[in-house]
The first five atom37 places (N, CA, C, CB, O) and aatype in JSON, in Angstrom:
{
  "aatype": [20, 20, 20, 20, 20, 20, 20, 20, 20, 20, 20, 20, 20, 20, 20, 20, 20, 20, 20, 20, 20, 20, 20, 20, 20, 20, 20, 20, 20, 20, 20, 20, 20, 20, 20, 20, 20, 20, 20, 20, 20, 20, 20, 20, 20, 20, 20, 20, 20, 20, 20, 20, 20, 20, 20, 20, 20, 20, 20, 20, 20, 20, 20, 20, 20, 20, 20, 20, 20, 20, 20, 20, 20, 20, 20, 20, 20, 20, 20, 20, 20, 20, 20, 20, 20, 20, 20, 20, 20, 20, 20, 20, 20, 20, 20, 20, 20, 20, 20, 20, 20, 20, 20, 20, 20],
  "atom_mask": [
    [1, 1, 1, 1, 1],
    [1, 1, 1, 1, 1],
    [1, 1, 1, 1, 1],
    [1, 1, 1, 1, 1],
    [1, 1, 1, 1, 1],
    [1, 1, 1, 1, 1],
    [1, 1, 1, 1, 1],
    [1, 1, 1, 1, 1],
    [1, 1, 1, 1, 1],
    [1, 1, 1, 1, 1],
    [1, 1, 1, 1, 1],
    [1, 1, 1, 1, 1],
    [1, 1, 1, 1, 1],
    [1, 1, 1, 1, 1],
    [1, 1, 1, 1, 1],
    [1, 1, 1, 1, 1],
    [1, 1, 1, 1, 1],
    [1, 1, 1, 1, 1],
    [1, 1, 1, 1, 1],
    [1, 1, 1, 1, 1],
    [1, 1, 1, 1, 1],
    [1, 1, 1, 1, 1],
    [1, 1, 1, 1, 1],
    [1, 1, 1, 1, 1],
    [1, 1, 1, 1, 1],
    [1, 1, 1, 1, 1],
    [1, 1, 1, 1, 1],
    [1, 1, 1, 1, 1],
    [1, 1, 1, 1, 1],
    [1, 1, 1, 1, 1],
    [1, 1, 1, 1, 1],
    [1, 1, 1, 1, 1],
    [1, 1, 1, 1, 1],
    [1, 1, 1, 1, 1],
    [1, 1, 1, 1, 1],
    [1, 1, 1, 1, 1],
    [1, 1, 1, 1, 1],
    [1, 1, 1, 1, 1],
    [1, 1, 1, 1, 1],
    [1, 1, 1, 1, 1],
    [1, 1, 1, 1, 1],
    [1, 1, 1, 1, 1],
    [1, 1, 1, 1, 1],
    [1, 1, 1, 1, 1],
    [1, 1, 1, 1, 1],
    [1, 1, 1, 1, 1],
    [1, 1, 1, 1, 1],
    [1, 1, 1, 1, 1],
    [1, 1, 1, 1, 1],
    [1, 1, 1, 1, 1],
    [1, 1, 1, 1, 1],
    [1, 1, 1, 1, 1],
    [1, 1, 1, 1, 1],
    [1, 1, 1, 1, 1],
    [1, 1, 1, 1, 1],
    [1, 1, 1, 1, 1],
    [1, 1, 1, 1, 1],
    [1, 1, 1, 1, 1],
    [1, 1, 1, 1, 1],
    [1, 1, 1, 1, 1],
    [1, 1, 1, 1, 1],
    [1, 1, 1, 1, 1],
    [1, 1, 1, 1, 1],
    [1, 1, 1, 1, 1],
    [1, 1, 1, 1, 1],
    [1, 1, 1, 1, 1],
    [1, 1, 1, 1, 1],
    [1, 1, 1, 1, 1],
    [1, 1, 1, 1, 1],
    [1, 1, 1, 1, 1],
    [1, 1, 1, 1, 1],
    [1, 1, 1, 1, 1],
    [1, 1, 1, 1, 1],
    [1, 1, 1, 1, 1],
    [1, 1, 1, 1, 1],
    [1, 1, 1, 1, 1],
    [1, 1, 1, 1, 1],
    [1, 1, 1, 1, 1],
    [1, 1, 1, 1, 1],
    [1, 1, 1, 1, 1],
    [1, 1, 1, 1, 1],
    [1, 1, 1, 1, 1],
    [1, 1, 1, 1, 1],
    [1, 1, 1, 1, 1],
    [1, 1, 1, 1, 1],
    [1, 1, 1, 1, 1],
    [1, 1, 1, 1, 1],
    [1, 1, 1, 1, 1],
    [1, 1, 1, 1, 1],
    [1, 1, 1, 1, 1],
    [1, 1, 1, 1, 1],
    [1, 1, 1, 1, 1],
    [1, 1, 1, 1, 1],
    [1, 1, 1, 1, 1],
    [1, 1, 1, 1, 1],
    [1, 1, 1, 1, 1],
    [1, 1, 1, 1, 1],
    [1, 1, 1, 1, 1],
    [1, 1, 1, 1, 1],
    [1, 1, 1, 1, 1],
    [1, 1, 1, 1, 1],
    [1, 1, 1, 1, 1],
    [1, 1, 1, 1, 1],
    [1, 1, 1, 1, 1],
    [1, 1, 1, 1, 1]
  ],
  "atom_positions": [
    [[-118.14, -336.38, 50.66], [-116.79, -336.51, 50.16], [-116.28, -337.89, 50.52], [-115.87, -335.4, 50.73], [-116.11, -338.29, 51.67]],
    [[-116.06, -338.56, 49.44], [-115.27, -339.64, 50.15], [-114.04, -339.96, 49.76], [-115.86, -340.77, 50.14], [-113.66, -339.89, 48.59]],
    [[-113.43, -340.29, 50.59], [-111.87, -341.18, 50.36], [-111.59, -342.17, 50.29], [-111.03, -341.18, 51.03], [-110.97, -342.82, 51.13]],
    [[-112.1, -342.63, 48.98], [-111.88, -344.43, 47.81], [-110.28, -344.05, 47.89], [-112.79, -344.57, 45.38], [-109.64, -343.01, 47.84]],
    [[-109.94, -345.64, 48.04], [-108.12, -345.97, 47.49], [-108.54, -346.45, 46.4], [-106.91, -347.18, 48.35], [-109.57, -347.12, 46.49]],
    [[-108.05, -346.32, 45.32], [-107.38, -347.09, 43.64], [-106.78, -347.48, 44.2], [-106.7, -346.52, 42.27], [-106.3, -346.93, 45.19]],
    [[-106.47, -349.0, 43.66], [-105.36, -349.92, 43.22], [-104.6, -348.42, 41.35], [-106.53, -352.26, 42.6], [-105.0, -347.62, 40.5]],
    [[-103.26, -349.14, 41.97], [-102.45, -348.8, 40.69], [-102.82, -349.37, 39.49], [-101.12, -349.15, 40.81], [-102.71, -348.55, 38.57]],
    [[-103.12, -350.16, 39.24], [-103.66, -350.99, 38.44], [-104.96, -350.35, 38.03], [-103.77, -352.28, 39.03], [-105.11, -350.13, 36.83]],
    [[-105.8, -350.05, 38.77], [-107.33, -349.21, 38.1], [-106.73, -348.12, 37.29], [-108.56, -348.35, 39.43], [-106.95, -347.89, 36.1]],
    [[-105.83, -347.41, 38.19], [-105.6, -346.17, 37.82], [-104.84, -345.98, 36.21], [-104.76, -345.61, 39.01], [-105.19, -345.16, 35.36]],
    [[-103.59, -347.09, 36.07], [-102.97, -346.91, 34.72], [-104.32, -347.52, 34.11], [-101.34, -347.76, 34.35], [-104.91, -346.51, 33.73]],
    [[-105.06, -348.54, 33.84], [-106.05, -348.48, 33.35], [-107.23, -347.82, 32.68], [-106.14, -348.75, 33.79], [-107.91, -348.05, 31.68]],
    [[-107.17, -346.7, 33.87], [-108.26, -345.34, 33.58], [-107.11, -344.45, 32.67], [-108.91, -344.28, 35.39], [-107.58, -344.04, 31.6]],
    [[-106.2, -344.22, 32.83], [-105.42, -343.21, 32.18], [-104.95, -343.98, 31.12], [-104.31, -342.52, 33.02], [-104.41, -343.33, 30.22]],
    [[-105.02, -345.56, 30.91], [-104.94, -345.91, 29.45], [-105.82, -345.58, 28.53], [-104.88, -347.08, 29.29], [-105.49, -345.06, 27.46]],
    [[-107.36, -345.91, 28.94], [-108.48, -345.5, 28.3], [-108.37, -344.12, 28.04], [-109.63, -345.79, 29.0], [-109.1, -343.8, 27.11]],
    [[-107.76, -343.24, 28.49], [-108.04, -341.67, 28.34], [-107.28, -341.51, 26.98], [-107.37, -340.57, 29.71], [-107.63, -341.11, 25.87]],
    [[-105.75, -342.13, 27.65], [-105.18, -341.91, 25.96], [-105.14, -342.78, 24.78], [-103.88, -341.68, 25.94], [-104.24, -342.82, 23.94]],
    [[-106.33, -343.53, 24.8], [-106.13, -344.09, 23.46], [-106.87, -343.06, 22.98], [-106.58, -345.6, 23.08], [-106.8, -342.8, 21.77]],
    [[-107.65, -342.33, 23.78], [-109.05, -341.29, 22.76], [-110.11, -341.89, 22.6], [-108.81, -340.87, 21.13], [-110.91, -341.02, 22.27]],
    [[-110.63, -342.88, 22.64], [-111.63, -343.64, 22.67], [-112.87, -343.31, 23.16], [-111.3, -344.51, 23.16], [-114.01, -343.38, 22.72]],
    [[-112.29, -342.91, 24.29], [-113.95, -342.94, 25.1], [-113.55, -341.42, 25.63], [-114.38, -344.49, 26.74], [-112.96, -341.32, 26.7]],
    [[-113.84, -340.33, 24.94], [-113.71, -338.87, 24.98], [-112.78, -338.48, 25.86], [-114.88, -338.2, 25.3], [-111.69, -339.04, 25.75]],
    [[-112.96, -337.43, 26.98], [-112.09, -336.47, 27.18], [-111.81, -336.73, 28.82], [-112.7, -334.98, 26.69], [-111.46, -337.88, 29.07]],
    [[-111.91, -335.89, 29.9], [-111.43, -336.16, 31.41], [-113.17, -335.81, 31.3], [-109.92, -334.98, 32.5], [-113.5, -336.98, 31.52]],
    [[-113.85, -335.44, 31.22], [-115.36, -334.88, 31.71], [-115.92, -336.4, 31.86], [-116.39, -333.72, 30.4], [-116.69, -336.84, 32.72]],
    [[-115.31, -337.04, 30.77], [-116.34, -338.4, 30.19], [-115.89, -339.44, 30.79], [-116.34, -338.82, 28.56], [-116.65, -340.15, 31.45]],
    [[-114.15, -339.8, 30.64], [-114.06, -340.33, 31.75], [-114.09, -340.79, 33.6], [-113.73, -340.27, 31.41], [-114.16, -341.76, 34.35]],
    [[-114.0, -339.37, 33.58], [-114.9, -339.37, 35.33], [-116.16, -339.62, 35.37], [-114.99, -337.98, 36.17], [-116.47, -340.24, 36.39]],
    [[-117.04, -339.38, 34.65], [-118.27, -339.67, 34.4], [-118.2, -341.33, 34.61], [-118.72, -339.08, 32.94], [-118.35, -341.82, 35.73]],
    [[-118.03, -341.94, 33.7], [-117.63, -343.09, 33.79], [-117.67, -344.15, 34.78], [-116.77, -342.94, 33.59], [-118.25, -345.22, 34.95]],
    [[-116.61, -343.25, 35.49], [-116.14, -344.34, 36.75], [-116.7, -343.73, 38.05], [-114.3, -344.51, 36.96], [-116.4, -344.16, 39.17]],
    [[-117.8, -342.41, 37.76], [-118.47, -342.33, 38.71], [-117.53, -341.06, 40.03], [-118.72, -343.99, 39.07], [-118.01, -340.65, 41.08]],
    [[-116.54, -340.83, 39.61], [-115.65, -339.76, 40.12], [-116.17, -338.25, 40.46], [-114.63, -339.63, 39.12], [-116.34, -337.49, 39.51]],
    [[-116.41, -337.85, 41.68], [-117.21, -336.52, 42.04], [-116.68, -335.77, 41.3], [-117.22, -335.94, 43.41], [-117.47, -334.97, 40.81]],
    [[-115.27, -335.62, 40.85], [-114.5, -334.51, 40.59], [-113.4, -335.18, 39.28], [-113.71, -333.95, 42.16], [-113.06, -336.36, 39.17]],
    [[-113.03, -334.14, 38.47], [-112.26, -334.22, 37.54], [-110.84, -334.1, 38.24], [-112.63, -333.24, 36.52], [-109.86, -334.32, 37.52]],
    [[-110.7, -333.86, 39.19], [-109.09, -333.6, 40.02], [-108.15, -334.66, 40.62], [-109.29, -332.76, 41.31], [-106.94, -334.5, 40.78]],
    [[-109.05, -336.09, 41.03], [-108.16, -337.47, 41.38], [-107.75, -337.51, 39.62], [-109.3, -339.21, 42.21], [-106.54, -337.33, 39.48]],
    [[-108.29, -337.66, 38.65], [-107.55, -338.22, 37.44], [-106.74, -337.14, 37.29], [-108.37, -338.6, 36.1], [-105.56, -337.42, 37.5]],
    [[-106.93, -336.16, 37.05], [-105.87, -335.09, 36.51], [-104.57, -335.11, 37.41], [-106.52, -333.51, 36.52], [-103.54, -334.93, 36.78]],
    [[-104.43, -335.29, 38.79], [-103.62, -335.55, 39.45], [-102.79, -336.73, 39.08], [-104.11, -335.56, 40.45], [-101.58, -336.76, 38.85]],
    [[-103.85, -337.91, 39.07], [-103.14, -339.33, 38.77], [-102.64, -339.16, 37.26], [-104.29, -340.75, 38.94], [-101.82, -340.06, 37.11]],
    [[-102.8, -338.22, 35.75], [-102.4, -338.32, 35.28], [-101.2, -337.32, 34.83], [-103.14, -338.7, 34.95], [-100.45, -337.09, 33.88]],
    [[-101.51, -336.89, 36.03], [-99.99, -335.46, 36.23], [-98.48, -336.55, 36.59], [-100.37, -333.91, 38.38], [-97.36, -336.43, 36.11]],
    [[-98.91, -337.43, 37.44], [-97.97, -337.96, 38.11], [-97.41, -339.43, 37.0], [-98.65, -338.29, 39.72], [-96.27, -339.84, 36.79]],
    [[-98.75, -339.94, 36.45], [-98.13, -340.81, 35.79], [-97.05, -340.44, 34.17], [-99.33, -341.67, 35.61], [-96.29, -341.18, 33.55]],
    [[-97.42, -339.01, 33.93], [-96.68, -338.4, 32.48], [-95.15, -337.93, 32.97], [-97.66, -336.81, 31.73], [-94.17, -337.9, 32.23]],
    [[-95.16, -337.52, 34.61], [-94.05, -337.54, 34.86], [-92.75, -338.67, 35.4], [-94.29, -336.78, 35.41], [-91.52, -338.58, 35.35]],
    [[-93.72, -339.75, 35.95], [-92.83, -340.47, 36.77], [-93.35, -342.07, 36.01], [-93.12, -340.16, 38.69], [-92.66, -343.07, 36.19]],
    [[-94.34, -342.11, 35.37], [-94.43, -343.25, 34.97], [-95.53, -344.23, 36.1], [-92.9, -343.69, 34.82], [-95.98, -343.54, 37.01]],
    [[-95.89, -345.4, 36.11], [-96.26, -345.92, 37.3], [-96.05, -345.86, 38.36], [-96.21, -346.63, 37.35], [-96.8, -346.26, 39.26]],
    [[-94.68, -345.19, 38.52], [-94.57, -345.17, 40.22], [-94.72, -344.31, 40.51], [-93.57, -345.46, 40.98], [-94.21, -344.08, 41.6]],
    [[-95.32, -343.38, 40.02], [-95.59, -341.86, 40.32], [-97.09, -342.08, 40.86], [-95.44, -340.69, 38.84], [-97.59, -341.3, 41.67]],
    [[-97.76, -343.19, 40.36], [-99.46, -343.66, 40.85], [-98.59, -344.46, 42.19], [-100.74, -345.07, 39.36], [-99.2, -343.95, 43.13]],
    [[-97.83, -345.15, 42.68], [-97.6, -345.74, 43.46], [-98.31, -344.72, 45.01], [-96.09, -346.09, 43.17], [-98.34, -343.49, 44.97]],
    [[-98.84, -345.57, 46.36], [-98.93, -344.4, 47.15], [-98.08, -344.28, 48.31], [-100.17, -344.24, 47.57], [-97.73, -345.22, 49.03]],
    [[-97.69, -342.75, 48.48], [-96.57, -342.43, 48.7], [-97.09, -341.83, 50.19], [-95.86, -341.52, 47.53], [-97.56, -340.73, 50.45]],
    [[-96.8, -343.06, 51.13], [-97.45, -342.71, 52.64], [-96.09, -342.63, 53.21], [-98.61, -343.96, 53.5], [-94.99, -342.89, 52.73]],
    [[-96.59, -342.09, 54.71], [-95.32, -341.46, 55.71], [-95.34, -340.03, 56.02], [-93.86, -341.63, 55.05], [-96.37, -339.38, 56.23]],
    [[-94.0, -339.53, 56.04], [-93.65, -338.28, 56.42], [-93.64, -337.82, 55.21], [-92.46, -338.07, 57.2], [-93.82, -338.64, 54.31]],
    [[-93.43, -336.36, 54.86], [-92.84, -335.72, 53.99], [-91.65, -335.97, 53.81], [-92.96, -334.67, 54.12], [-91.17, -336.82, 54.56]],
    [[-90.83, -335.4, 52.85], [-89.66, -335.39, 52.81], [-88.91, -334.23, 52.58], [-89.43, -336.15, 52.11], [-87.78, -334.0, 52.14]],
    [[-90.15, -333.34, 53.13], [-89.61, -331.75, 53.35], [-89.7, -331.5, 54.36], [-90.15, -330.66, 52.77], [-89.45, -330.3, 54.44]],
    [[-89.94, -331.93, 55.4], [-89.61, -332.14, 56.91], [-88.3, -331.95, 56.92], [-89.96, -333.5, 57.56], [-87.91, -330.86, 57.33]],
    [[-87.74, -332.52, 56.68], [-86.26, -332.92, 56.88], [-85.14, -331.92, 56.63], [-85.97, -334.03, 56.0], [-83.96, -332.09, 56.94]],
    [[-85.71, -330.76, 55.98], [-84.83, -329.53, 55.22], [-84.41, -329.31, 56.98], [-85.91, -327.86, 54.02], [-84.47, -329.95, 58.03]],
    [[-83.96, -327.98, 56.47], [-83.26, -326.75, 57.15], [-81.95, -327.51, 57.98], [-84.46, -325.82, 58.34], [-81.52, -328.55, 57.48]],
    [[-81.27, -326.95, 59.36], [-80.35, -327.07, 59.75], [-80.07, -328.65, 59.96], [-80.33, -326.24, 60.66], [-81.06, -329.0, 60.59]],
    [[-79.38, -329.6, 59.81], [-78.87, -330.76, 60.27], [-78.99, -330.67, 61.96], [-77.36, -330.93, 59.66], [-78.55, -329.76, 62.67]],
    [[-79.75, -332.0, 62.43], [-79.54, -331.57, 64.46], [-78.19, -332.35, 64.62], [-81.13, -332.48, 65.96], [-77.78, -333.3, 63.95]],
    [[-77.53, -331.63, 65.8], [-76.48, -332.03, 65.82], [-76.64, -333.35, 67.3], [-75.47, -330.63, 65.89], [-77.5, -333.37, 68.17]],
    [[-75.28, -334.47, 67.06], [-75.68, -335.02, 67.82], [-75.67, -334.4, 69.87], [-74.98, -336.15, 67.29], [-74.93, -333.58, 70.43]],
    [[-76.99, -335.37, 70.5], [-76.87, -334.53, 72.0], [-75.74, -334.46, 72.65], [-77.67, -335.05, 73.05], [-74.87, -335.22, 72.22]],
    [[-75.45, -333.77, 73.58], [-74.42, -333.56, 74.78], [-74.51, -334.47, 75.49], [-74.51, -332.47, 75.6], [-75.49, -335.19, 75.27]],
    [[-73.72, -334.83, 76.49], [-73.43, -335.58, 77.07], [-73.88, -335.21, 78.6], [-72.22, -335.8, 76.71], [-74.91, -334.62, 78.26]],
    [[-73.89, -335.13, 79.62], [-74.27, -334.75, 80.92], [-73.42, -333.72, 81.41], [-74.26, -335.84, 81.8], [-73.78, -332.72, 82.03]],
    [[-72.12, -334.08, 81.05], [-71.04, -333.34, 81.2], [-71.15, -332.02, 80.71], [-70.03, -333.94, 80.65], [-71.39, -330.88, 81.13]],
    [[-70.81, -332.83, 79.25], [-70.73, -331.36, 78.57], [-71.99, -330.56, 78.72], [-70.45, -331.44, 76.98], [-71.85, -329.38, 78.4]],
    [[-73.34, -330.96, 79.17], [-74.56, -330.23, 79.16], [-74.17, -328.91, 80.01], [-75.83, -331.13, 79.79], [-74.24, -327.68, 80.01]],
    [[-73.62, -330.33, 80.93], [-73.12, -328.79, 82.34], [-72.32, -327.95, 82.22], [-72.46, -329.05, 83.68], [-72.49, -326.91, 82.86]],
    [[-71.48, -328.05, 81.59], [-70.38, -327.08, 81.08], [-70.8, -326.54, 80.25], [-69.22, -327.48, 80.67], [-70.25, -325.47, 80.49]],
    [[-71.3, -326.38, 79.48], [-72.35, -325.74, 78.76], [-73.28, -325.02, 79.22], [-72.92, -326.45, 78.2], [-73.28, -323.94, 78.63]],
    [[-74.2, -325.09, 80.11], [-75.18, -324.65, 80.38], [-74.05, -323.81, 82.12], [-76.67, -326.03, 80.37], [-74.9, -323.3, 82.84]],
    [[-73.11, -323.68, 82.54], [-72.46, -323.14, 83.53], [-71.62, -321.71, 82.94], [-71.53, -324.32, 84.12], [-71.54, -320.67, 83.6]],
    [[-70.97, -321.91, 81.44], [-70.69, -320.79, 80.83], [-71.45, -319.72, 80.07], [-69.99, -321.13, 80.23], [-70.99, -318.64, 79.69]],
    [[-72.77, -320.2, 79.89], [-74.05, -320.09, 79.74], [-74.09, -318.62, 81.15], [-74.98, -321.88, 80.0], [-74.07, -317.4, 81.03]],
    [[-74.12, -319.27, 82.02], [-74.48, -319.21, 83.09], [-73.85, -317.63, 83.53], [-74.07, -320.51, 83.81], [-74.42, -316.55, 83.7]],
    [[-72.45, -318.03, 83.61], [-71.07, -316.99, 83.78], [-71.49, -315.74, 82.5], [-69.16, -318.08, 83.31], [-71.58, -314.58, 82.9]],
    [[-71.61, -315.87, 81.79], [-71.89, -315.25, 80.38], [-73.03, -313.76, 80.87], [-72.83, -316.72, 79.15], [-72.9, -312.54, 80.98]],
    [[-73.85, -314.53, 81.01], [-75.79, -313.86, 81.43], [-75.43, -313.25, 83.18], [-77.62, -315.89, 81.54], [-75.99, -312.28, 83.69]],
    [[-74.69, -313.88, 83.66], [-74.67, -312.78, 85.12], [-73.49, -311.72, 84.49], [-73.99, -313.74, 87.02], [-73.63, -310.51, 84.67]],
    [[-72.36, -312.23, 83.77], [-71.19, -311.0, 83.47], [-72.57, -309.53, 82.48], [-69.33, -312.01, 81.85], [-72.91, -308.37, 82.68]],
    [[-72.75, -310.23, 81.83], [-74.14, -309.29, 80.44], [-74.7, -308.46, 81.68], [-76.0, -310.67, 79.35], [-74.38, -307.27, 81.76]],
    [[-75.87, -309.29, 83.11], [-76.27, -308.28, 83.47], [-75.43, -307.42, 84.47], [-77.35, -308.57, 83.84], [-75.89, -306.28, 84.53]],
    [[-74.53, -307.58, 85.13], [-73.57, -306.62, 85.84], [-73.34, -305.47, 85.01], [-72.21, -307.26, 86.17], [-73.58, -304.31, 85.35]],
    [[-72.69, -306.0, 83.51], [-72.39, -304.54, 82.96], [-73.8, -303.96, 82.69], [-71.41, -304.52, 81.48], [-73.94, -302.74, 82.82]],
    [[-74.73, -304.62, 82.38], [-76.04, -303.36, 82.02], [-76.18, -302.89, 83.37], [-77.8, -303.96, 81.34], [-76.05, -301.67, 83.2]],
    [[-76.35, -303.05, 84.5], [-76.32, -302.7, 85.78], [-74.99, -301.43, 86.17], [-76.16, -304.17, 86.56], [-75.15, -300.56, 87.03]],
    [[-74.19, -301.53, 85.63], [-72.89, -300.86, 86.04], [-72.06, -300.84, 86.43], [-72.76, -300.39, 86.38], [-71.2, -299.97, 86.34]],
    [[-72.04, -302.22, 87.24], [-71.18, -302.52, 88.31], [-69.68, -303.11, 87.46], [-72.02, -303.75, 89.41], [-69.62, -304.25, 87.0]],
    [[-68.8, -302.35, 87.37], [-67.26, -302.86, 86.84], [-66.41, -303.29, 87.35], [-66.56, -302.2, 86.39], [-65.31, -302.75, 87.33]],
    [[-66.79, -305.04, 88.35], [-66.15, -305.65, 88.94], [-65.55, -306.49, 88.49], [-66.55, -305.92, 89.62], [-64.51, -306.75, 89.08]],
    [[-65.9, -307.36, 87.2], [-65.33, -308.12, 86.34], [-65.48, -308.0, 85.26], [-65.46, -309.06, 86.46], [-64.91, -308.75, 84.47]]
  ]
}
């Protein structure tokens, strides 16, 4: 298996030749250029019918579905950590007293 980079440039190239009709079908053109698999062109020409050239552009980094779900909010401060994490605190001993029984506070 290997992992060749195209230049953008090969690639609208190869998918020009496909659609003038010229030189047959996706079988013939992978053939061609020597391609293990019919699935880099069909991809590269999924992306170029939708987005045009920059859809062949390559699109390195993160996802950009990483980024979903809740917004993080910005951190606490030291302060507020402690005050935070002290009512926290008060909260979880009051919880276990009453499961315990004891109705002192």
């Amino acid at each position: 298996m290997s992992n060749r980079k195209y230049t953008v440039e090969f690639k609208v190239n190869v998918i020009k030749m496909y659609l003038s009709g010229n030189y047959g079908g996706i079988n013939k053109i992978c053939e061609k250029f020597g391609f293990p698999s019919t699935a880099p062109f069909r991809n590269w020409l999924k992306k170029y019918m939708v987005s045009g050239v920059t859809g062949l552009e390559n699109m390195t980094g993160r996802a950009s579905h990483l980024n979903k779900g809740r917004p993080r909010i910005n951190p606490l401060s030291q302060d507020e950590e402690v005050i935070k994490l002290k009512a926290e605190n008060a909260y979880l001993k009051k919880l276990l007293s009453l499961e315990r029984g004891d109705a002192k506070n």
